[in-house]
C-alpha angles and dihedrals in degrees: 000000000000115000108233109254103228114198129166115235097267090054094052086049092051093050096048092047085055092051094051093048098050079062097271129170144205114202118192119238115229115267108271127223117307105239103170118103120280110186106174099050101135122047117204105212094223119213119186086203099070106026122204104260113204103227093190098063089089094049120090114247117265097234093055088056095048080041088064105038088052086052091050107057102032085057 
């Protein structure tokens, strides 16, 4: 394979002063993907005037209904 190429901090400065004067230059990749945690990314405006109704309280869980229909036929 390569062999590592091991130089102290002035070395690395002069180098890099070389290759800007030899007209050198560093061009910044776009900004990849963002992967830390954003927990807040959506923001619910809330209004007290029209409350979010869950549509879903009066339904039977889906488990209990799968719950009886296992029951049913293995019976």
């Amino acid at each position: 394979m390569s062999e590592s190429i091991r130089m102290t901090r002035s070395e690395v400065n002069e180098a890099m002063a070389r290759f800007f004067a030899d007209g050198g230059k560093v061009t910044k990749l776009p900004d990849g993907p963002d992967f830390r945690f954003q927990p807040y990314g959506v923001r619910v405006k809330e209004n007290m005037t029209e409350p979010k109704i869950d549509l879903t309280a009066l339904e039977d869980p889906a488990n209990k209904k799968q719950e009886k229909v296992v029951e049913a036929d293995s019976a």
